[in-house]
C-alpha positions as CSV (number, residue, x, y, z in Angstrom):
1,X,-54.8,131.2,86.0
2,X,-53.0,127.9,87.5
3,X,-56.4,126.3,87.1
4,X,-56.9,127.0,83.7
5,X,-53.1,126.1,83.3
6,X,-53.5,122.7,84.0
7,X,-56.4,122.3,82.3
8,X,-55.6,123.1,79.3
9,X,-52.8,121.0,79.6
10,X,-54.7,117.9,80.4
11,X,-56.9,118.4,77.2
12,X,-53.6,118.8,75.4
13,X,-52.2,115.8,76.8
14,X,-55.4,113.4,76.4
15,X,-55.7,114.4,72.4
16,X,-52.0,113.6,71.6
17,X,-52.7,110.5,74.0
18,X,-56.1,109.7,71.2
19,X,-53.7,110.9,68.0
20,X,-51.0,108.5,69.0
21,X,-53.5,105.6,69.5
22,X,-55.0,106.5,66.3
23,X,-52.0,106.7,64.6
24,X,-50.0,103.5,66.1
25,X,-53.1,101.5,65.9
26,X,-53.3,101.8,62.3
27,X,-49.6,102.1,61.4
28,X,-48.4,98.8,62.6
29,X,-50.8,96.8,60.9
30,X,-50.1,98.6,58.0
31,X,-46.6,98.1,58.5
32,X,-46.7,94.3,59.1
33,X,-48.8,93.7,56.2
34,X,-46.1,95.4,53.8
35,X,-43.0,93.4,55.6
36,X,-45.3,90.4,55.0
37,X,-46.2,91.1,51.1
38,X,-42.2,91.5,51.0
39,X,-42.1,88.2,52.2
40,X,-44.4,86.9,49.6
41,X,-42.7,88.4,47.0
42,X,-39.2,87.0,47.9
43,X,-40.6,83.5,48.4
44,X,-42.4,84.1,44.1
45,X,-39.3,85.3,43.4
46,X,-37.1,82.6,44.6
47,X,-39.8,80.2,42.9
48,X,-39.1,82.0,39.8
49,X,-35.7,81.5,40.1
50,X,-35.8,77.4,41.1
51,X,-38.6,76.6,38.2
52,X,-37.4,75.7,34.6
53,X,-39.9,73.9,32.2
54,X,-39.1,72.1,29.1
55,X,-41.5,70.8,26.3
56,X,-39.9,67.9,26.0
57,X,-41.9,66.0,23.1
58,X,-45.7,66.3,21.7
59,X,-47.4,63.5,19.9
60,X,-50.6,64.4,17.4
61,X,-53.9,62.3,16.7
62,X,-56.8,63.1,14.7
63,X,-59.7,63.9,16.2
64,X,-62.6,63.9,13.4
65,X,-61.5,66.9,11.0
66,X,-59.8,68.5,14.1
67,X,-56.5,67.3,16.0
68,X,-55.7,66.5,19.9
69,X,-52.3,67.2,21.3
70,X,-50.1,65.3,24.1
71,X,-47.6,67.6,25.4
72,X,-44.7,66.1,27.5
73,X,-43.4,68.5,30.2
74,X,-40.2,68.1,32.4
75,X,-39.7,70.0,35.3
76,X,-36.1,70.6,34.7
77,X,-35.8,73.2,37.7
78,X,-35.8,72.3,41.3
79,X,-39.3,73.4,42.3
80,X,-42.6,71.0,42.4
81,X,-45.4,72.5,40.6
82,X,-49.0,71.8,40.6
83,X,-50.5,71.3,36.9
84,X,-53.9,72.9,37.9
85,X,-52.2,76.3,38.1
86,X,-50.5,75.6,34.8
87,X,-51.7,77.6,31.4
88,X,-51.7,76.3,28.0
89,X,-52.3,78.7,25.5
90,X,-52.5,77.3,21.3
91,X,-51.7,80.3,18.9
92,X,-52.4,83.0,22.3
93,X,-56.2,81.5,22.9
94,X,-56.5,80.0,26.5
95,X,-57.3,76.3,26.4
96,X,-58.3,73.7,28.9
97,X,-56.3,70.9,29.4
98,X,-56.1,67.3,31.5
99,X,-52.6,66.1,33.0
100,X,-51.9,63.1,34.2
101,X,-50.6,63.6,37.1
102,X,-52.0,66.6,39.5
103,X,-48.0,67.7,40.7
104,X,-44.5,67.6,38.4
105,X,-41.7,66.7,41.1
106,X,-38.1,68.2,40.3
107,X,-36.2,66.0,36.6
108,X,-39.7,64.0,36.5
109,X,-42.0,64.6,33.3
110,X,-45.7,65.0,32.8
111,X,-48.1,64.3,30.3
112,X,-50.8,67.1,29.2
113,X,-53.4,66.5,26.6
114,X,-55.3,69.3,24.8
115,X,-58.9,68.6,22.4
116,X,-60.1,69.3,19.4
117,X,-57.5,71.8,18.1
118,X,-57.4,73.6,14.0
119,X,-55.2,72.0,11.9
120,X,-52.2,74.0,10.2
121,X,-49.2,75.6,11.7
122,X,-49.5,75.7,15.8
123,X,-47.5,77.6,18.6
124,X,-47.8,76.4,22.0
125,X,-46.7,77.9,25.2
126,X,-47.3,76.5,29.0
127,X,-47.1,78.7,31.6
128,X,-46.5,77.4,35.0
129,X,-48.2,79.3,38.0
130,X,-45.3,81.4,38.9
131,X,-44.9,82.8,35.4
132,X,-41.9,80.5,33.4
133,X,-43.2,79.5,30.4
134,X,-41.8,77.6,27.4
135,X,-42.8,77.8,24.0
136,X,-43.3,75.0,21.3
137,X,-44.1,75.1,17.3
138,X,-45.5,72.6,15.2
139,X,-47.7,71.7,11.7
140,X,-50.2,69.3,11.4
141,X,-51.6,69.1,8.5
């Protein structure tokens, strides 16, 4: 009976042992990625907070029986932002755009131009990469 005893304690012992490493060795990680998406997050959202965008001016040309844009951005916030992750959307379609310059620096302005867009009433909105947007309306006719 004392054999048996101690026996069945050791296999008791060395399968909590295995469950604990199981468990620890795939809860910390799991933990430390989570504290580091929180991280992340609080960095986005203190971008958020720091970035303001203003459409500042926008000057028309024609462009055969179409129209190209030159949209004048100022980084009125106190973030730098990189125009590659910028959007430009003309009446909610997606368009491609060139810039200028490949970063807008805190109270400096940028230059983007847009091709080849349909003449008539126009809404524009540029989306930087972190989600603040401003909007613009115009008519060419």
């Amino acid at each position: 009976m004392g054999f048996s005893l101690v026996a069945a304690t050791a296999i008791v012992g060395v399968a909590v042992l295995i469950s604990l490493e199981l468990i620890v060795g795939t809860t910390i990680p799991t933990i430390t990625e989570v504290h580091n998406s929180f991280d992340e997050m609080k960095d986005r959202a203190i971008d958020q907070i720091q970035t303001s965008i203003n459409i500042s001016d926008h000057r028309t040309k024609p462009n055969a029986s179409l129209h190209d844009i030159n949209i004048e951005i100022t980084n009125e916030g106190s973030t730098t932002l990189k125009l590659a992750d910028f959007t430009v959307l003309i009446n909610g379609t997606l368009k491609s755009f060139t810039s200028t310059t490949s970063y807008l620096y805190p109270k400096n302005s940028a230059e983007i131009v847009v091709l080849a867009l349909t003449n008539g009433n126009n809404k524009v909105k540029v989306v930087t990469g972190n989600g603040i947007s401003d909007y613009y309306e115009y008519t060419y006719p």
